[in-house]
C-alpha positions as CSV (number, residue, x, y, z in Angstrom):
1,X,39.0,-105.4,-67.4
2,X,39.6,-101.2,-66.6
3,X,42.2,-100.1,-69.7
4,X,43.7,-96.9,-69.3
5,X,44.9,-94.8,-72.1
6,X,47.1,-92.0,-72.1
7,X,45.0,-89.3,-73.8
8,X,41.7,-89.5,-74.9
9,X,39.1,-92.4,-73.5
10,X,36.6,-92.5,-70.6
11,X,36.4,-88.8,-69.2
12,X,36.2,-90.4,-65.3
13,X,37.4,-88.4,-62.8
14,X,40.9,-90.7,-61.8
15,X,41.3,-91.1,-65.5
16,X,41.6,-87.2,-66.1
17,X,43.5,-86.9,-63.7
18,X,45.8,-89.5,-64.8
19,X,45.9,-88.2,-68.3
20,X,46.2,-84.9,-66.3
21,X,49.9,-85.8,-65.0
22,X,50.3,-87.5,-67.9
23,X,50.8,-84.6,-70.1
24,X,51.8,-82.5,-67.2
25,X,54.9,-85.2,-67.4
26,X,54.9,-85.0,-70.9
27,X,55.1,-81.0,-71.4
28,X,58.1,-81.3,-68.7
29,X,60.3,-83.7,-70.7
30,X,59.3,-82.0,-74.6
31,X,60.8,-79.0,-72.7
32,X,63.9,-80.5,-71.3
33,X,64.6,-82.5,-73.9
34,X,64.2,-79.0,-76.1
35,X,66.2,-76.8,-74.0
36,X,69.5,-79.1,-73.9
37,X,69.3,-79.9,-77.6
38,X,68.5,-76.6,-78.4
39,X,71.5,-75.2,-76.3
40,X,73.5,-78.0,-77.9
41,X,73.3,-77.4,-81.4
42,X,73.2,-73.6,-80.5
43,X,77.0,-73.9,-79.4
44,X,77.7,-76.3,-82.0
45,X,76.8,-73.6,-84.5
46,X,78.1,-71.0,-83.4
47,X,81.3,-72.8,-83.3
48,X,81.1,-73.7,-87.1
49,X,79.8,-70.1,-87.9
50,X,83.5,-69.0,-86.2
51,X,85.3,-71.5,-88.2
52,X,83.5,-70.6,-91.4
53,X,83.9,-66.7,-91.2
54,X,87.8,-67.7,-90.6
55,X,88.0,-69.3,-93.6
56,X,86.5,-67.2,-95.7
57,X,88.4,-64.3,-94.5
58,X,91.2,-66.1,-95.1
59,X,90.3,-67.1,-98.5
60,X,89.4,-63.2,-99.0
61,X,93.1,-62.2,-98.1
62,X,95.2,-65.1,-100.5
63,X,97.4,-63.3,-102.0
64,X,97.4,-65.5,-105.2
65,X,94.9,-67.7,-107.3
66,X,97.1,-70.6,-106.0
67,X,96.6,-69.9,-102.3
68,X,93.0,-69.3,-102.8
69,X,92.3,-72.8,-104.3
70,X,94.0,-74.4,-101.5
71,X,92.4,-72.8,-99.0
72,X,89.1,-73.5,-101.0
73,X,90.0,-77.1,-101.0
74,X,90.6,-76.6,-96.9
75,X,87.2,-75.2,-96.7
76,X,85.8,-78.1,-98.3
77,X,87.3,-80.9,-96.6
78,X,86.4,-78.8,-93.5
79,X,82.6,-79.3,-94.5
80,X,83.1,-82.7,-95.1
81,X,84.8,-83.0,-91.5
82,X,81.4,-81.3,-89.9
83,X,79.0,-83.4,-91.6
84,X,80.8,-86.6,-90.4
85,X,80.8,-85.0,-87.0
86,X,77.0,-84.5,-86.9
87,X,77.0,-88.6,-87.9
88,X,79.6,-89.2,-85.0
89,X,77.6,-87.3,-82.5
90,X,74.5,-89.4,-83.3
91,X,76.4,-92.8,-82.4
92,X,78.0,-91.1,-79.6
93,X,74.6,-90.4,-78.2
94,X,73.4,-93.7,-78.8
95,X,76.4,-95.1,-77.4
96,X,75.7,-93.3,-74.2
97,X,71.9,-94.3,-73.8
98,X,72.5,-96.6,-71.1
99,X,75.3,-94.6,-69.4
100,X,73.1,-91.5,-69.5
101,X,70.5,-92.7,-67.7
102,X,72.6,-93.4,-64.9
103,X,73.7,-90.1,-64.2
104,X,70.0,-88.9,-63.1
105,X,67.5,-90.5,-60.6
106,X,64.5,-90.7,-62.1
107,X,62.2,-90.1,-59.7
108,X,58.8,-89.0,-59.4
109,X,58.4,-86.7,-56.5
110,X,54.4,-86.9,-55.4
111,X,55.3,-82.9,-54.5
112,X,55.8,-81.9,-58.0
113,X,52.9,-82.9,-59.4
114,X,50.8,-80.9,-57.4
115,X,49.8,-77.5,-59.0
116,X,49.7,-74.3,-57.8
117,X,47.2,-71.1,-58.4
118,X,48.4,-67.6,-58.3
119,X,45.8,-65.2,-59.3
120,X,46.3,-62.4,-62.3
121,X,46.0,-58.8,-61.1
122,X,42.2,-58.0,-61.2
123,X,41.3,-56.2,-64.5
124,X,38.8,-53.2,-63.7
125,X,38.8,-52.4,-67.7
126,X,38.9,-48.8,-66.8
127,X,35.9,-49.5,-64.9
128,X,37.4,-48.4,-61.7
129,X,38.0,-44.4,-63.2
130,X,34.9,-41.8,-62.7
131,X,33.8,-40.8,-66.1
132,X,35.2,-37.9,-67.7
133,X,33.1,-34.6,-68.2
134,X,31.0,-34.3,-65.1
135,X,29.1,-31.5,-65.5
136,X,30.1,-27.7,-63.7
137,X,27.5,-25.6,-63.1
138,X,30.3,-22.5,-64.3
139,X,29.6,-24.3,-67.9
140,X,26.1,-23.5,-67.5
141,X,25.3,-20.4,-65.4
142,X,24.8,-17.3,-67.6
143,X,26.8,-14.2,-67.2
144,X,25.5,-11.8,-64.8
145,X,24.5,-8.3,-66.0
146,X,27.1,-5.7,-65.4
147,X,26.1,-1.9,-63.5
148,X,24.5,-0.5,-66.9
149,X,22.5,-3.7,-67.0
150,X,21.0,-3.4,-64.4
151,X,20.1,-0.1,-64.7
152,X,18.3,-0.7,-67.5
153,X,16.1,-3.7,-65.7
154,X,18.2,-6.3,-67.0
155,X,17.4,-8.7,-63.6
156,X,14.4,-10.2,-64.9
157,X,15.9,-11.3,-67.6
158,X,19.0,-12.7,-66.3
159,X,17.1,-14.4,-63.5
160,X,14.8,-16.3,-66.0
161,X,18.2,-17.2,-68.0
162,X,19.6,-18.4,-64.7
163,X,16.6,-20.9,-64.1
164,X,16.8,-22.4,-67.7
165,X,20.4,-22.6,-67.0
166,X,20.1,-24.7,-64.2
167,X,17.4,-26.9,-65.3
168,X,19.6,-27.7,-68.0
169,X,22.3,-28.2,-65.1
170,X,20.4,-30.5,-63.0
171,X,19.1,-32.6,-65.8
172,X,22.9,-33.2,-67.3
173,X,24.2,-33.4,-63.9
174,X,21.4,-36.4,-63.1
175,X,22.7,-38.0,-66.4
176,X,26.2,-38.2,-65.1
177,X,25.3,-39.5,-62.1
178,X,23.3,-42.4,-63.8
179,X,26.4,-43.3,-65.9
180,X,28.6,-43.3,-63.3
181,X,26.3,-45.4,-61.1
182,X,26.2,-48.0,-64.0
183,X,29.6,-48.0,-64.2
184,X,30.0,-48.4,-60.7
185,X,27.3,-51.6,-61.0
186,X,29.4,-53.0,-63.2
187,X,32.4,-52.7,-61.7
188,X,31.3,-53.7,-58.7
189,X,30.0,-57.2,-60.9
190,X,32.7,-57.8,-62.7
191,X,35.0,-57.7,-59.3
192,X,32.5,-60.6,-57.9
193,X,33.0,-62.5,-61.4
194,X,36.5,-62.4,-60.8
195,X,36.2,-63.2,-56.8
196,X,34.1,-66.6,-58.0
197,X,36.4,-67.2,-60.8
198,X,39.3,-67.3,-58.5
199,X,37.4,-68.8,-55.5
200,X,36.4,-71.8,-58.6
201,X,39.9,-72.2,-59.8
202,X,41.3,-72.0,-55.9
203,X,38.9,-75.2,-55.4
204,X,39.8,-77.1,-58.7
205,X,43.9,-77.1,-57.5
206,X,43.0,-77.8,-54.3
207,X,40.6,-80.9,-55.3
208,X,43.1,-82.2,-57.7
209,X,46.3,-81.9,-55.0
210,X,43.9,-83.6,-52.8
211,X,43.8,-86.7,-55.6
212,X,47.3,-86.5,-55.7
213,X,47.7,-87.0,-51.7
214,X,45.6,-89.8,-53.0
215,X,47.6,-91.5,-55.6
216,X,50.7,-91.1,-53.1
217,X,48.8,-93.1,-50.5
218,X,47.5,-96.0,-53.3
219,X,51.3,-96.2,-54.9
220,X,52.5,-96.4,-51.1
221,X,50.0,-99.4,-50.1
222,X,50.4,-101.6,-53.1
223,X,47.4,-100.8,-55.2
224,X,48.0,-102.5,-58.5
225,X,46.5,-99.9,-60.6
226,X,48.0,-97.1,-58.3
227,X,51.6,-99.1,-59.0
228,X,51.2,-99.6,-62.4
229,X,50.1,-95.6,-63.1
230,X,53.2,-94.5,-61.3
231,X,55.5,-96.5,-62.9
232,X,54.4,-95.7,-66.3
233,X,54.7,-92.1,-65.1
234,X,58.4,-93.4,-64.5
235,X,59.2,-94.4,-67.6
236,X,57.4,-91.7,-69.5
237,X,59.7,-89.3,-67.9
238,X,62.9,-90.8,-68.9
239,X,64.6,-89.7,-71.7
240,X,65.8,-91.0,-74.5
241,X,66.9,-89.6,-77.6
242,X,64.5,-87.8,-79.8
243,X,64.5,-90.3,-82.6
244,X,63.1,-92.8,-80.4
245,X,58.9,-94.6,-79.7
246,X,59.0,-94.0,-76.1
247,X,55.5,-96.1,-75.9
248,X,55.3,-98.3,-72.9
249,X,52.3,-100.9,-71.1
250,X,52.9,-101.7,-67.7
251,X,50.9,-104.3,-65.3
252,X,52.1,-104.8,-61.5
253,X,51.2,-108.1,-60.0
254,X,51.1,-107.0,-56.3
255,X,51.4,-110.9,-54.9
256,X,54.4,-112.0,-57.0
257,X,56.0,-108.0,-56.7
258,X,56.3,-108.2,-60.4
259,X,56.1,-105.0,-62.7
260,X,56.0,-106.3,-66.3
261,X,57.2,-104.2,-69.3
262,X,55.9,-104.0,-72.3
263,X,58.3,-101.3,-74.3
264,X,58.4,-100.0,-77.9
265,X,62.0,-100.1,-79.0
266,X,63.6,-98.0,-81.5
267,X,63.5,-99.2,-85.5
268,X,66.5,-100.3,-87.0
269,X,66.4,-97.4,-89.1
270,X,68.0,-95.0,-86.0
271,X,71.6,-96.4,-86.8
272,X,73.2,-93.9,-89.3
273,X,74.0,-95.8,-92.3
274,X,76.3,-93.5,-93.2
275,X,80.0,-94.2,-91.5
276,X,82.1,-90.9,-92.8
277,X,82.4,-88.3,-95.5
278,X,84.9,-87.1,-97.7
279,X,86.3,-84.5,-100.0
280,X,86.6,-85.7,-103.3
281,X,88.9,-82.5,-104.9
282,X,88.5,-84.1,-108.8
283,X,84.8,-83.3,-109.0
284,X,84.5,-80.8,-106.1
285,X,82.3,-83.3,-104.5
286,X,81.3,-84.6,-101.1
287,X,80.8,-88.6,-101.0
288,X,79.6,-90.5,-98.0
289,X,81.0,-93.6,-96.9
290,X,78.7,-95.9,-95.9
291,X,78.9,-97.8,-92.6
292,X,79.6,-101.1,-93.0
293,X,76.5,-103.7,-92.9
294,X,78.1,-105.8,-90.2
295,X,78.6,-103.0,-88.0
296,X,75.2,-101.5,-88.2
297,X,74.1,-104.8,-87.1
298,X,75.8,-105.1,-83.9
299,X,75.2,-101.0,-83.4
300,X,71.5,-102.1,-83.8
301,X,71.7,-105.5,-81.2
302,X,74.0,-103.4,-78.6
303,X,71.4,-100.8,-78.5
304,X,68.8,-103.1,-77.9
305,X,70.1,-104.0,-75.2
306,X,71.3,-100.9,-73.3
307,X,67.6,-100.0,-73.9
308,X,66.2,-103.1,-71.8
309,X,69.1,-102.3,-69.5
310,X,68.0,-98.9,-68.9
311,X,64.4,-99.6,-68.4
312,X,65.1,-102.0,-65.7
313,X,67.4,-99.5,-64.1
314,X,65.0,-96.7,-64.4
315,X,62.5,-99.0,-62.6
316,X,64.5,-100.1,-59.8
317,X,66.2,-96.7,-58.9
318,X,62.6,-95.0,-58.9
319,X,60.8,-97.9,-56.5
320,X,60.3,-95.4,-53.5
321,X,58.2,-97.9,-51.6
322,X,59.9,-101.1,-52.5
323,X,57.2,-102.8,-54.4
324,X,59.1,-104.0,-57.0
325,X,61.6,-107.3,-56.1
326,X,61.6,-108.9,-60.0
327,X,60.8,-106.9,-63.2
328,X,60.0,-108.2,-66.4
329,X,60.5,-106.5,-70.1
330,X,59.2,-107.4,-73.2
331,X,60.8,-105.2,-76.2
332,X,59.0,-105.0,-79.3
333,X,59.5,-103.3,-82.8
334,X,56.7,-102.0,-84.6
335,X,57.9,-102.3,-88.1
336,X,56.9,-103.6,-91.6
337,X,57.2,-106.9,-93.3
338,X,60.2,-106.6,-95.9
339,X,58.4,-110.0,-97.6
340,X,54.7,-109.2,-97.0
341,X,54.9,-105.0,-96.7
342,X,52.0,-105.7,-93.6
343,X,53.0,-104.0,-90.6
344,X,54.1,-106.1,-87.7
345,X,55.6,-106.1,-84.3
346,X,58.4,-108.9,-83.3
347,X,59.3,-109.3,-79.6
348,X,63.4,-109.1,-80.0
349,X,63.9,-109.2,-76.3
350,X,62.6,-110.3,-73.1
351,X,64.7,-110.5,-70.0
352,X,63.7,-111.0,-66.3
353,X,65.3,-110.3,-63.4
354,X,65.5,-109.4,-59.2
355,X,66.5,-105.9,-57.8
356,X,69.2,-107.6,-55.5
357,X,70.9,-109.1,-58.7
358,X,70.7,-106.4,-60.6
359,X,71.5,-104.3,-57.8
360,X,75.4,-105.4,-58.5
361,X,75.8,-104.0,-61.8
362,X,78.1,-101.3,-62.2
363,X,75.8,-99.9,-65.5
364,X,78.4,-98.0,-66.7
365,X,81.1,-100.5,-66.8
366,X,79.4,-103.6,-68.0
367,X,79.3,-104.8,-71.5
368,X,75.7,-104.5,-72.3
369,X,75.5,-107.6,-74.8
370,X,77.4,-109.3,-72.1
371,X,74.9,-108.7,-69.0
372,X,72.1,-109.9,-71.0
373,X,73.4,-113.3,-71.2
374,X,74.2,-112.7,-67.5
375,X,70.3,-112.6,-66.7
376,X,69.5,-115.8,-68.9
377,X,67.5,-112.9,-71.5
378,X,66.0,-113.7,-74.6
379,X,67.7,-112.1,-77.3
380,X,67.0,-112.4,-80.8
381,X,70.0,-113.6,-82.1
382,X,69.2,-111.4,-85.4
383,X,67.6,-108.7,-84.0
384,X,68.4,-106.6,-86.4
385,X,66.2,-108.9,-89.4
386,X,63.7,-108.8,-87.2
387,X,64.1,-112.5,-85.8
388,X,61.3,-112.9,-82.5
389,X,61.5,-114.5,-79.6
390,X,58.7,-115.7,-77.3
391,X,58.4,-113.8,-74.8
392,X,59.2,-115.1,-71.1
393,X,56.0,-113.5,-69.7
394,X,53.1,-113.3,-72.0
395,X,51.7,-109.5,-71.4
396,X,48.4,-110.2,-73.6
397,X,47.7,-113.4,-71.2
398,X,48.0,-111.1,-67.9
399,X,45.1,-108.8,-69.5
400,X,42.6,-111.1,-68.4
401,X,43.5,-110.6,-65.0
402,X,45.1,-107.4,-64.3
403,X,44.6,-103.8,-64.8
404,X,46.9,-102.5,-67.5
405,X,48.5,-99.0,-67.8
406,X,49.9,-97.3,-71.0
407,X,52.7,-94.9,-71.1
408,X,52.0,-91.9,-73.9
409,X,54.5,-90.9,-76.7
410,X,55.7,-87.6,-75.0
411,X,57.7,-86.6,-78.0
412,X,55.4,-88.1,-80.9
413,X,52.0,-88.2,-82.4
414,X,49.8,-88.4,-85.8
415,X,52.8,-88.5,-88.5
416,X,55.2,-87.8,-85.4
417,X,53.9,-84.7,-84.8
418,X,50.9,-83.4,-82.3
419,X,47.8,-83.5,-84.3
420,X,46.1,-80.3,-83.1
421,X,42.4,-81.6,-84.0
422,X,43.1,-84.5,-81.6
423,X,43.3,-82.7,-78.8
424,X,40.8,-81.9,-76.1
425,X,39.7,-78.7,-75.1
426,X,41.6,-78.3,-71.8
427,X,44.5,-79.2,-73.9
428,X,44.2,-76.7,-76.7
429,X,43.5,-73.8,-74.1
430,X,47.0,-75.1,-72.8
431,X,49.1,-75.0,-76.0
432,X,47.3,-71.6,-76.8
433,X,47.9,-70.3,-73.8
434,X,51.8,-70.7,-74.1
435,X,51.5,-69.7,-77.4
436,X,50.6,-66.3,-76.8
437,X,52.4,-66.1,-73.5
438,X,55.7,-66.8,-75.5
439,X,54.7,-64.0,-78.4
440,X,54.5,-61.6,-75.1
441,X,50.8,-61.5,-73.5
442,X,50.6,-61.2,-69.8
443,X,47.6,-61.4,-67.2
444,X,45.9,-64.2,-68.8
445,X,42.5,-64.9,-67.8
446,X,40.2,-67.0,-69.4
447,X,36.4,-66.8,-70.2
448,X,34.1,-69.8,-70.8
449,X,33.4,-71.0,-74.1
450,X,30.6,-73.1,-75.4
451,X,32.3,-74.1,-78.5
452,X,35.4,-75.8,-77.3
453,X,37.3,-72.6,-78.1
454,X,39.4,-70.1,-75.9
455,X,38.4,-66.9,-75.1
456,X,40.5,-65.2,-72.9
457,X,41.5,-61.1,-71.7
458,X,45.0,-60.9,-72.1
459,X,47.5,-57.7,-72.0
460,X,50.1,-57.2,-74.5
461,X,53.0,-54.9,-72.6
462,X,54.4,-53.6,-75.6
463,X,54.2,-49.8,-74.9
464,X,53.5,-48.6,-78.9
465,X,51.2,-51.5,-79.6
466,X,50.2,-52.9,-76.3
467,X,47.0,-52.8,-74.7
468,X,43.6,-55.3,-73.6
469,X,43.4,-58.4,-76.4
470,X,40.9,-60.4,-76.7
471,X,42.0,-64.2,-78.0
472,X,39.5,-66.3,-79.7
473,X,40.7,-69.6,-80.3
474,X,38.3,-72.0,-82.9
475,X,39.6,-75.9,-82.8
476,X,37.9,-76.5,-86.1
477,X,38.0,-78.6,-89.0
478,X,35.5,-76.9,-91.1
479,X,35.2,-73.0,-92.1
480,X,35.0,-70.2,-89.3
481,X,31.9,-67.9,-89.8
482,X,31.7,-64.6,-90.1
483,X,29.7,-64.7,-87.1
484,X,32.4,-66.0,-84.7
485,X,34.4,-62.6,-86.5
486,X,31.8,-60.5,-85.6
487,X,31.0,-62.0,-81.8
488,X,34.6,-61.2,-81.5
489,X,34.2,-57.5,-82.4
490,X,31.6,-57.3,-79.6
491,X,33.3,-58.7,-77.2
492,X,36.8,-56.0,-78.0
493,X,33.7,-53.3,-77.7
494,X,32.3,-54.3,-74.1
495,X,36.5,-54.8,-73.1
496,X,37.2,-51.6,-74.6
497,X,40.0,-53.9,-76.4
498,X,42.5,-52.3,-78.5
499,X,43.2,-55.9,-80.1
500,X,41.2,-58.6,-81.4
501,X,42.8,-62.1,-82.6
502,X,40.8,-65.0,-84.1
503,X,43.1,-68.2,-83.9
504,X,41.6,-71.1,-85.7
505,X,43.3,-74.7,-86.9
506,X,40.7,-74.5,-90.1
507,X,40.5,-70.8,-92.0
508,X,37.9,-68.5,-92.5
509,X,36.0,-67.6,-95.5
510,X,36.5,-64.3,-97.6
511,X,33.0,-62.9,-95.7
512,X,35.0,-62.7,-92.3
513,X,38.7,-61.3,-93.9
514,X,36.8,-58.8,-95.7
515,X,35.0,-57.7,-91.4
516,X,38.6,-57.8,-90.6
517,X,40.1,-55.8,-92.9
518,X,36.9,-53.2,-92.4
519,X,37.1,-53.3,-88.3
520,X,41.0,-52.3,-88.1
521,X,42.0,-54.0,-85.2
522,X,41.2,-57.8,-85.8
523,X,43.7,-60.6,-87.0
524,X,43.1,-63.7,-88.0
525,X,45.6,-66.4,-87.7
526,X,44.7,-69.4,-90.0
527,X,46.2,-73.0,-89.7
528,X,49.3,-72.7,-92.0
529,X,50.1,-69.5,-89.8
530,X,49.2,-71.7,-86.8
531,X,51.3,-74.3,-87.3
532,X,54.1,-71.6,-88.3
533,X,53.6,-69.8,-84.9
534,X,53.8,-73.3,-83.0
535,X,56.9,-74.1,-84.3
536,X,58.5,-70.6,-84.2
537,X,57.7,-69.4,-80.7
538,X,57.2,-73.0,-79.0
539,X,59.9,-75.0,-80.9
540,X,56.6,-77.2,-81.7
541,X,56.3,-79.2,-85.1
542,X,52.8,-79.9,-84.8
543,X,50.1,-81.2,-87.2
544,X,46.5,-79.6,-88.2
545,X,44.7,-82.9,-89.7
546,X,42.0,-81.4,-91.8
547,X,39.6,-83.4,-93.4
548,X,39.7,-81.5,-96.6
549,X,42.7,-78.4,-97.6
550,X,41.9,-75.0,-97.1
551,X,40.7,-73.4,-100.3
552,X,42.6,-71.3,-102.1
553,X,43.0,-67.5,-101.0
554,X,41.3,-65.2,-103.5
555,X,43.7,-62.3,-105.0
């Protein structure tokens, strides 16, 4: 049995490509899932900042202590009004989960996943300018003697002047033409570096397109594995609200045209508990109302259901080569025993059923609950106490005979968060990369490294502070050394860099801040700072799992 993982296992060639468009996929939706939140809660703020600023200017011009307590009371029960709205907008989005996937096709186009390679601007590094101060022969030549001069027999001497003058001529003048021939050697290396390092990356793109074209031609003919890859692809892509697993295995049995499901649903915990909030004027408080048991419940089993709903649509609407005639769906919980406290994972649905049935569902009319029953599913009937049904098709039991393929949590990792340290070294080059694009480097060209860590030429455009930096980028869980510090100072000298930055997930010792302090033009960004940076120019809340704390800065 082949198992495919999302990221991390065998480092075959189909499998990195695989986990290639797998976070290629995954970078796509964190992004678009990012952008409309972020533009939604942008406009929702602003709108509340406007309503806030009115009140308070209208508090500021009461014309009495009696006004002004009324229109503090306002102001209050307007808070109170907000935070039930934030509460309201998180049911109505898990109202809409089925109805929102409708409204896209969610399709993978073979196209799209192909990349593309323009080359950065060739960087001469001042290499391509003649070198200042060639010698002039007007800087050496002695002066002349004038007509008294040479009436007293001054030729001789200015003749023998003349010949020291232009030895010393000759012998700066070869000098500068050594340089400059150097610096012409090394220009002329450094531009075939950069002609192999494009003509290298130029082949990499169009090797992996090439595997592309061949995924599209395996998906097209049936190949189980092929079939399997894309879908999960599929279902990776489709999005859901942020709160939710995402975490999907997927098998394709190519004689019965069956793609079987396996899909990690949501924890109960996702329905608010709280149902509204009010202003309570006697002890100037806010109090929530809690939502009633029975309707969490049913919020809980509805959702369930729009979730194995939406799969199957997503599935169907994205079967370019009509592979698929009957899909299957196990949904599981992972969750914990409230008895025991040991983790386990009840199936609470699984549901069958053709494309030309569920072809004549009008999704955004039906009563999800409803069109379950419609298919014959198995529902728990207490899904939310985590009551399990057997499922219909036993996903474990087609392992022995099918290639499996699992999905990867695109919005999720280590404590729900990107562990930093778990990454590979394409992938950290990646998020660095982006990092420092976002912070406002340009022309970014990177350097091998034999230490899984990034160096790279990049060019700040600020025009005060701007200039060539060098990036050094340490995916560490132990101290930096002071000799990674001072391998990055020689490398700013032979770039004639104005900036130096050492980004590490560990920290470095007191040895190295102490270089950095003396050397004036090198930072060094730590792990707290990291994760800081992440988070502030990439909206990214990721995680650095060190073995051990950094110790304690010295003061």
């Amino acid at each position: 049995m082949q198992v495919h993982e999302g990221i991390g296992g065998q480092v075959a060639k189909k499998r990195g490509l695989w986990a290639d468009i797998q976070r290629e996929r995954a970078r796509r939706q964190r992004l678009e899932q990012q952008a409309y939140r972020a533009s939604m809660q942008a406009a929702a703020k602003a709108k509340r900042e406007r309503a806030r600023a009115e009140r308070a200017a209208a508090q500021r011009a009461a014309a009495n202590e009696r006004e002004r307590k009324k229109l503090y009371g306002e102001s209050r029960k307007a808070e109170a009004a907000e935070c039930a709205a934030d509460v309201q907008s998180l049911i109505d989005e898990l109202d809409s989960v089925l109805t929102a996937g409708t409204q896209r096709r969610n399709e993978i186009i073979f196209e799209s996943l192909k990349r593309s390679f323009q080359p950065p601007p060739f960087d001469p590094a001042g290499l391509d300018a003649p070198l200042p101060g060639a010698p002039q022969w007007a800087s050496f030549a002695p002066r002349p003697p004038g007509a008294f001069g040479r009436l007293i027999g001054r030729e001789a001497r200015y003749e023998r002047e003349e010949a020291i003058a232009r030895q010393a001529y000759e012998k700066e003048r070869t000098r500068y033409e050594a340089a400059d021939a150097e610096r012409r050697r090394k220009l002329t290396e450094r531009y075939s570096a950069y002609q192999e390092w494009i003509s290298g990356k130029a082949r990499e793109v169009e090797e992996y397109n090439a595997e592309i074209d061949e995924f599209e031609r395996s998906v097209r003919s049936g190949d189980s594995d092929a079939v399997a890859r894309f879908f999960t692809l599929v279902l990776d892509a489709s999005l859901f609200p942020e709160t939710f697993p995402h975490r999907t295995r997927v098998i394709y049995r190519p004689e019965a045209r069956e793609l079987v499901v396996e899909y990690e649903l949501p924890s109960q915990e996702v329905i608010p508990t709280t149902r509204d909030f009010r202003y309570m004027p006697g002890n100037d408080e806010i109090k929530a109302l809690p939502r009633p048991p029975k309707e969490i419940k049913e919020r809980y089993a509805r959702l369930v259901a729009q979730v194995t709903l939406r799969v199957l649509h997503d599935v169907f609407s994205a079967d370019l080569a009509h592979l698929v005639e009957t899909a299957s769906f196990n949904g599981h919980v992972s969750t914990k025993d409230k008895a025991t406290g040991q983790p386990i994972r009840p199936c609470l649905i699984s549901a069958g059923v053709s494309k030309e049935l569920f072809s004549t569902f009008v999704l955004t009319d039906l009563d999800p609950v409803a069109c379950l029953k419609r298919i014959n599913a198995l529902v728990s009937p207490h899904p939310y106490e985590l009551e399990a049904v057997r499922p219909m098709v036993d996903f474990e039991a087609l392992l022995s005979q099918y290639k499996f393929v699992e999905g990867i949590d695109a919005v999720a990792g280590l404590d729900s968060r990107p562990d930093l340290l778990a990454m590979t070294p394409t992938e950290f080059e990646h998020l660095t990369r982006q990092l420092f694009e976002a912070m406002g480097m340009k022309s970014w060209v990177t350097q091998p490294s034999k230490d899984d860590g990034v160096d790279a030429v990049a060019v700040n455009e600020d025009p005060v502070f701007g200039g060539i930096c060098i990036i050094q980028a340490k995916r560490y869980s132990k101290a930096v050394g002071i000799e990674s510090v001072r391998a990055l100072a020689g490398v700013m000298e032979d770039k004639h860099a104005t900036k130096g930055i050492l980004v590490t997930t560990s920290w470095v010792g007191d040895d190295s801040r102490a270089f950095a302090a003396r050397h004036g033009r090198i930072q060094l960004i730590e792990c707290e700072e990291l994760v800081y940076l992440c988070k502030e120019h990439l909206g990214l809340d990721v995680l650095i799992s060190l073995p051990k704390p950094p110790p304690r800065r010295r003061r």
